[in-house]
C-alpha positions as CSV (number, residue, x, y, z in Angstrom):
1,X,-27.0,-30.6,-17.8
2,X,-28.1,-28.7,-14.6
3,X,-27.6,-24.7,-14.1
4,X,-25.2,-25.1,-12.0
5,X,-23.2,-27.4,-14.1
6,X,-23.5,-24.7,-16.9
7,X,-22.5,-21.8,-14.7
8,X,-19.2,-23.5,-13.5
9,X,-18.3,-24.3,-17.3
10,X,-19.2,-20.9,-18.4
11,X,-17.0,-19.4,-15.4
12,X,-13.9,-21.4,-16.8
13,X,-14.6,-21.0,-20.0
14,X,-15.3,-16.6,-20.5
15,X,-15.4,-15.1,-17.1
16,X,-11.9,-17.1,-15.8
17,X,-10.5,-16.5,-19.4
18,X,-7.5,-15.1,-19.7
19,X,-8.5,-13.7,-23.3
20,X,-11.7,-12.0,-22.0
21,X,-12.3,-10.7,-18.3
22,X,-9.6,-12.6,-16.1
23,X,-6.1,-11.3,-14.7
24,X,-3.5,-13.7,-13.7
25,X,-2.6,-12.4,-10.0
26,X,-0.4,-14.5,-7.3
27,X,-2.2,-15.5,-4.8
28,X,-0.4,-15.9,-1.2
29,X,-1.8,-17.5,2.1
30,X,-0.5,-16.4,5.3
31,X,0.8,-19.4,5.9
32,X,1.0,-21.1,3.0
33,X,2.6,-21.2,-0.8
34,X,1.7,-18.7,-3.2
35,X,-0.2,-20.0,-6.4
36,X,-0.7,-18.6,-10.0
37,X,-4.7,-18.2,-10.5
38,X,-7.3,-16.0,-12.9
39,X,-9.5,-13.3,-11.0
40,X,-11.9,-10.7,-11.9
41,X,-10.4,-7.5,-10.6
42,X,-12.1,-4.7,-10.1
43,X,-9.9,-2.0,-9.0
44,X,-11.4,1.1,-7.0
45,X,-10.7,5.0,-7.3
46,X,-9.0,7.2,-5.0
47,X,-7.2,6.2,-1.4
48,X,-9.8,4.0,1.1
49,X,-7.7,4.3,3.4
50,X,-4.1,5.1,4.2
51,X,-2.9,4.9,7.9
52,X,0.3,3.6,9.9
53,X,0.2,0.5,7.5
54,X,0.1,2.0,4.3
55,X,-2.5,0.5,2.3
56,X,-4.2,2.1,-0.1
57,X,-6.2,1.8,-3.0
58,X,-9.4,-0.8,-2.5
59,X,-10.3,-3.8,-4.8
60,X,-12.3,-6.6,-5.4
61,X,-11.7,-9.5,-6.9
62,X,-13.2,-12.7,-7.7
63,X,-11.7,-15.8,-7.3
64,X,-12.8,-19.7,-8.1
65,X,-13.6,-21.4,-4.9
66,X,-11.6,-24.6,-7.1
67,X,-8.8,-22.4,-6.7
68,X,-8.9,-20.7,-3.0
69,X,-10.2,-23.1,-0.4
70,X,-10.5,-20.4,2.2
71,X,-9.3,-16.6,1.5
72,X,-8.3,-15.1,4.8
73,X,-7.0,-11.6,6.1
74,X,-3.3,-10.7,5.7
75,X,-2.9,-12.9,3.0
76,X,-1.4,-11.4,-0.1
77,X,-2.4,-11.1,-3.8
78,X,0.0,-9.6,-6.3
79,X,-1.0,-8.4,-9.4
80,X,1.7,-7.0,-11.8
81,X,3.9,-5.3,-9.4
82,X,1.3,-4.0,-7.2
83,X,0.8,-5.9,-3.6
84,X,-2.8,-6.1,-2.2
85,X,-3.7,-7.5,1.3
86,X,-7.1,-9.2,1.9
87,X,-9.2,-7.5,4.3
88,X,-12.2,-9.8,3.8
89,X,-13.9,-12.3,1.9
90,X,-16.9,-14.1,1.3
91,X,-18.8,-16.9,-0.7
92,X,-20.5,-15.9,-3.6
93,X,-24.4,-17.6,-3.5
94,X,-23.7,-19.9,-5.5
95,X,-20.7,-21.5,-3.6
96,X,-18.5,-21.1,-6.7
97,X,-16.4,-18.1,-5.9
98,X,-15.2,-15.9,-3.7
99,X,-15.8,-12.4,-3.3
100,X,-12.5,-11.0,-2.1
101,X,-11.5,-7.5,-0.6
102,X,-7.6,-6.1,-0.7
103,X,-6.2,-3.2,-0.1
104,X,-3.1,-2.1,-2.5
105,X,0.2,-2.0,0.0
106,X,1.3,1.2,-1.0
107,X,5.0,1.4,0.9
């Protein structure tokens, strides 16, 4: 077995686990259906910023690449009852997830 064929079952297996670090969010393209998915999220503290379109609160999250084929801005991730809008994303090194920015819609 390679290391990278050990790294993708380990991601499914404890980081993508529902039981041990993973959060089931919604996941929406722009243009597109929304999906049911696991990420890592990692919420920030305070207000990133909060102009004309409301957003507040930043996060990252980390997402499959099985599961996303490409993250965008203005597509929306919902987590609970809280609505987050991508702001940025990018591959992780090892081409199997995505690093993801949001910013919590706050109005």
């Amino acid at each position: 077995m390679t290391l990278k064929t050990q790294m993708t079952t380990d991601l499914g297996a404890v980081f993508y686990n529902g039981d041990e670090h993973a959060t089931e969010i919604t996941y929406t393209p722009a243009a597109g259906s929304p999906s049911t998915i696991l990420a890592i999220v990692n919420r920030g503290e305070g207000d990133e910023y909060k102009g004309a379109d409301a957003y507040g609160v930043r996060c990252t999250m980390r997402l499959k690449a099985s599961d996303v084929a490409q993250p965008a801005r203005s597509d929306e991730v919902t987590i609970g009852t809280e609505r987050w809008i991508v702001i940025g994303a990018e591959m992780g090194e090892d081409g199997l997830e995505w690093i993801v920015q949001a910013n919590r819609v706050t109005s």
